[in-house]
N, C-alpha and C positions, 0 to 999 in steps of 0.2 A: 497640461498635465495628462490630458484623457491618451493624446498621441503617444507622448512617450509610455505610461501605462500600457497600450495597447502593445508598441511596438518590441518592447518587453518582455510582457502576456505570449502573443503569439506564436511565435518558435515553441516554445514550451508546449503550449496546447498544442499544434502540429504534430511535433514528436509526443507526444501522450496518446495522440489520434492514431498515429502510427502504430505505437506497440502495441494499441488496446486491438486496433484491427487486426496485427499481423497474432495476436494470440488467439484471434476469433479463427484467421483461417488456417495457422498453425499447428493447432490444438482440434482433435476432434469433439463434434458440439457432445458425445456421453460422456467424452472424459473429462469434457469442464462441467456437465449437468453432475456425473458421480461423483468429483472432488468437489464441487461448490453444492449439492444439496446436504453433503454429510457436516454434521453440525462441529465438528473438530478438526476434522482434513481440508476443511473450506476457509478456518479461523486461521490453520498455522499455510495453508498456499497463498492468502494473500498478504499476511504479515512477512512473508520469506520475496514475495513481488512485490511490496513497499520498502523492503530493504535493498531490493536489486535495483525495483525500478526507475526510482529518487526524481522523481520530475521536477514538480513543484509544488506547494502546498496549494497553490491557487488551484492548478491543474485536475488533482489528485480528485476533486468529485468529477468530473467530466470522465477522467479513466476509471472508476468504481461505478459510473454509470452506463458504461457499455458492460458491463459485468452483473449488471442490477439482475439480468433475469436469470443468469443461471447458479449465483453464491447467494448464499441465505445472506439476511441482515447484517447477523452481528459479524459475518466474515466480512463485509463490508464495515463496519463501523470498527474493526480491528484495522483494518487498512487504511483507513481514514484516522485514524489515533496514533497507531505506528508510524509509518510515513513521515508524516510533517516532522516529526519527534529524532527518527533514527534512521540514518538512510547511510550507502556509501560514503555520500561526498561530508555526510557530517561527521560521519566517524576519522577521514581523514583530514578534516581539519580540525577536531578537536586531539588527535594524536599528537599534534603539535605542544599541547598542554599538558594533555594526561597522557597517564600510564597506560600501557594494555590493559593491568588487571582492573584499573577503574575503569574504561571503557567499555570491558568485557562485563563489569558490573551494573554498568549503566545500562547497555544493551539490554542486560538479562532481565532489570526489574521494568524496563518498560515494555519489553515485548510479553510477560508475566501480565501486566497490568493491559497489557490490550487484548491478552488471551481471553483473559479473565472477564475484562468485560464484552468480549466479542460471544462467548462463549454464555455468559449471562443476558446476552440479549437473544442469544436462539431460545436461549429454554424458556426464556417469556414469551418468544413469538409462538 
């Protein structure tokens, strides 16, 4: 079980490893320090990079922790809520069942609800 688990795991963490690097050398370190210190623009860049990024749910702290020292908390804990929840590839396999306008409703209240509490953990921190 551990093997298969692993062999699974891995690619995914690779490629998580990859984009969290290639956004580290990417991206200039003020422009992720100015977007991830601001306590609104740091909540809605990585909920907008957990919709893009779609790894895996397993993944998704290992890429939110190369990100740990320049986005406040709760822009991390929006990205760790969103994510797992709403990404590409779920939106296009739940199209199969739902409508656009229910998808585009489902989106809305849970990116709303990880706003919300991403946004309610800066003003506590």
């Amino acid at each position: 079980m551990f093997r298969d688990e692993v062999s699974a795991m891995l690619p995914a963490l690779f490629f998580g490893a990859a984009v969290a690097g290639l956004i580290q050398v990417a991206v200039s370190r003020e422009t992720l320090i100015g977007v991830g210190g601001h306590p609104v623009y740091g909540v809605l860049a990585l909920i907008a990079l957990a919709f893009v990024v779609a790894i895996c749910s397993n993944v998704d702290a290992f890429f939110a922790l190369s990100l740990a020292s320049t986005f406040s908390p709760g822009a991390l804990i929006a990205f760790l809520v969103f994510g797992p929840m709403i990404d590409v590839k779920m939106l296009a396999m739940l199209s199969t069942t739902f409508r656009a306008r229910t998808l585009a409703a489902i989106t809305f209240v849970v990116a709303l609800a990880a706003a919300v509490l991403g946004l309610g953990v800066n003003l506590l921190v």
